[in-house]
C-alpha positions in Angstrom: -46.0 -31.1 -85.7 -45.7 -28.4 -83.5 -42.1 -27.0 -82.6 -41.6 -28.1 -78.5 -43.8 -31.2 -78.9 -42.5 -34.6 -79.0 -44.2 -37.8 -79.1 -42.6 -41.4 -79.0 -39.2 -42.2 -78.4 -37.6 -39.0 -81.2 -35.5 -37.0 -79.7 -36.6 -33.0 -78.0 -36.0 -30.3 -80.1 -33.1 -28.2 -79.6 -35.3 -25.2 -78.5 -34.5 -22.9 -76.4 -38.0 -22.7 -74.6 -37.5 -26.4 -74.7 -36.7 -26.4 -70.9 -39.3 -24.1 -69.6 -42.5 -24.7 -67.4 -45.9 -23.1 -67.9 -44.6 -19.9 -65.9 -41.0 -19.4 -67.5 -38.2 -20.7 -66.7 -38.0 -22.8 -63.5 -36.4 -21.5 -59.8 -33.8 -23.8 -59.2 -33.8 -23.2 -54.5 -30.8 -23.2 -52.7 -30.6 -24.3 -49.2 -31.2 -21.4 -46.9 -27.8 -20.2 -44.7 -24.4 -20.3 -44.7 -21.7 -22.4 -46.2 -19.6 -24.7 -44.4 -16.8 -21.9 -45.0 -19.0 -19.0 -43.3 -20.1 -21.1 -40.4 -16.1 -21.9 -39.6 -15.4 -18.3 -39.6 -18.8 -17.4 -37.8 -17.1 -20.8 -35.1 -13.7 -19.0 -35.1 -15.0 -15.2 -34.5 -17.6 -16.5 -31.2 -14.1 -17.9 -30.1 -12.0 -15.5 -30.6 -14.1 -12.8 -28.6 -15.4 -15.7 -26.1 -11.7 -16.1 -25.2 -10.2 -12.4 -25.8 -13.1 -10.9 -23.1 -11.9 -13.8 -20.8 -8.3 -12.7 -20.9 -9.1 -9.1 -20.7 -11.9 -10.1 -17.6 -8.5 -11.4 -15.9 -6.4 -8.8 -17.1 -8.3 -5.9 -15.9 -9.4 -8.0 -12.4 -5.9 -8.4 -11.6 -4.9 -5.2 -12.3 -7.8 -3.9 -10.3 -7.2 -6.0 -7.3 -3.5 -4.7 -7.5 -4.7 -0.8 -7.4 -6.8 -1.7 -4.9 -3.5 -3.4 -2.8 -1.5 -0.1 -3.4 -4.5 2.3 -2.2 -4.7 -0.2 0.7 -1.2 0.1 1.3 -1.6 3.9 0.6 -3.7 4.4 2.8 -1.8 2.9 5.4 1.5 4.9 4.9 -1.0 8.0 4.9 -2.4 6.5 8.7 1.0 6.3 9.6 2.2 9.2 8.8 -0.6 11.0 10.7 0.7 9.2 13.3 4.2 10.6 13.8 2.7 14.0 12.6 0.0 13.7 15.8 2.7 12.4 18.1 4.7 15.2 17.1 2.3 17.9 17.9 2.2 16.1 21.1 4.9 16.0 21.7 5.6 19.5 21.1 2.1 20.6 23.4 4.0 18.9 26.3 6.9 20.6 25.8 5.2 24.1 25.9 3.0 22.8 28.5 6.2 22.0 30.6 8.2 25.1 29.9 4.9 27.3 30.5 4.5 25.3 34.3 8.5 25.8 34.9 8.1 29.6 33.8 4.8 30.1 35.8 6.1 28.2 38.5 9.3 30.6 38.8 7.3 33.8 38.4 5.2 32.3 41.2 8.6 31.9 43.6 9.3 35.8 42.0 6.4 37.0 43.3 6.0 34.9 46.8 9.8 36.0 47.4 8.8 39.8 46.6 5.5 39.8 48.8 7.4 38.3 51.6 10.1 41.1 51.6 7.7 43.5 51.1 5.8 42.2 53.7 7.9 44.4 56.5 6.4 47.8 55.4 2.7 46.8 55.4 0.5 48.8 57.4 3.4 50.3 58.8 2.1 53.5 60.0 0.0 56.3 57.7 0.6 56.1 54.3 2.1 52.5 53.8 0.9 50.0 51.2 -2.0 47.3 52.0 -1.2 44.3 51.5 -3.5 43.9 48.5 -1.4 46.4 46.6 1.8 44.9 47.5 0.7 41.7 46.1 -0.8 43.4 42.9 2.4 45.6 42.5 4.7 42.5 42.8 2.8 40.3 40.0 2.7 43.1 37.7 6.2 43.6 37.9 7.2 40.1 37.4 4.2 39.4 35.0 5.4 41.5 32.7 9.0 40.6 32.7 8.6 37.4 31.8 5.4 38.3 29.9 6.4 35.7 27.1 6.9 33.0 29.4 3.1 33.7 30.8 1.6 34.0 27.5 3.3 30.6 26.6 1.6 28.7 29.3 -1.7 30.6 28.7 -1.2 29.2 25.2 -0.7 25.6 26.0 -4.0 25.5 28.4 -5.5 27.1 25.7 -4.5 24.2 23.0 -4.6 21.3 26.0 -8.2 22.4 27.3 -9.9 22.7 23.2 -10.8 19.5 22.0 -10.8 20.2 18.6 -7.1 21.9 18.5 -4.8 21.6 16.0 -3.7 18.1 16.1 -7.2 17.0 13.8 -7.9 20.0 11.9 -9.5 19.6 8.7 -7.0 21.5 6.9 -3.9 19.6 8.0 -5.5 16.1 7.3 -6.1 17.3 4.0 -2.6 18.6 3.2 -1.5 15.4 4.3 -4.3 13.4 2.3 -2.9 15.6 -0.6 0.6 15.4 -0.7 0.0 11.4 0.0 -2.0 11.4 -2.9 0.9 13.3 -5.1 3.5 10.8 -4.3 1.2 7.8 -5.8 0.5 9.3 -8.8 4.2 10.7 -9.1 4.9 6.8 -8.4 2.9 5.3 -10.5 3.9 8.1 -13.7 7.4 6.4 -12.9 6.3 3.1 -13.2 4.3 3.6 -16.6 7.7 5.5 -17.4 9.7 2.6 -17.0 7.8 -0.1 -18.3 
């Protein structure tokens, strides 16, 4: 009998080809996919990031709407500031403006006072001053006495007449805006600092 071949109840030969189709030996398939080990990490991963991105979502949201509350509130202090910077200049324009009137308003009296003494030698006789000249000879004297007081009130018609003075120059709001801006960050350096 040939070696491999069995017939009736005897028992298989202890060959080692014994086992083996007509193609070699056979391709025991596993199950496709993962173990029950790899799906529970796989599980515990997807929850892990599912639930770390939710607490960072929150984390970052809150600390966003709190930036956005101290820029708010920023903002404000920089508003309020321009404020009492605004009412300052005002303040100060009004001043001048009133110290300007009381100046041209005394060089005014000056000169009325000086034309009406000067009023006895007008056309006189030959060779006396007009009255033209009297007048012209009284301002310029007084004029440029109190040339300071005149060039302050030309001054602050010149700043209350513009429109654009210097109460919202561009420069100013920015120096402002920038200094504003150097005290949050200086702020918020001391509260990284101290946490």
């Amino acid at each position: 009998m040939a070696a491999g071949m069995t017939f009736g109840n005897s028992a298989p030969d202890a060959s080692p080809y014994a086992d083996e189709g007509p193609y070699g030996t056979p391709v025991v398939h596993k199950k496709a996919g993962l173990t029950r080990r790899g799906k529970v990490a796989i599980a515990v991963a997807g929850v892990a990031i599912v639930g770390g991105g939710t607490i960072w979502f929150q984390v970052h949201s809150a600390a966003v709407a709190k930036d956005e509350k101290e820029a708010a509130a920023l903002q404000i202090q920089m508003k309020k500031l321009e404020l009492e910077e605004m009412k300052i200049r005002n303040e100060q324009v009004s001043s001048d403006k009133k110290a300007a009137t009381v100046s041209a308003e005394k060089i005014q009296a000056a000169v009325d006072k000086c034309v009406k003494d000067s009023l006895g030698q007008v056309d006189k006789g030959y060779g006396a001053p007009p009255r033209s000249a009297v007048v012209a000879d009284c301002k310029q004297q007084y004029e440029t006495a109190d040339g300071f007081g005149m060039q302050a009130a030309g001054s602050a018609q010149a700043v209350g007449s513009e429109g654009g003075g210097g109460i919202n120059s561009p420069a100013l709001l920015g120096l402002v805006a920038g200094g504003a801006l150097a005290v949050a960050v200086f702020a918020r350096k001391g509260k990284k600092a101290d946490a």
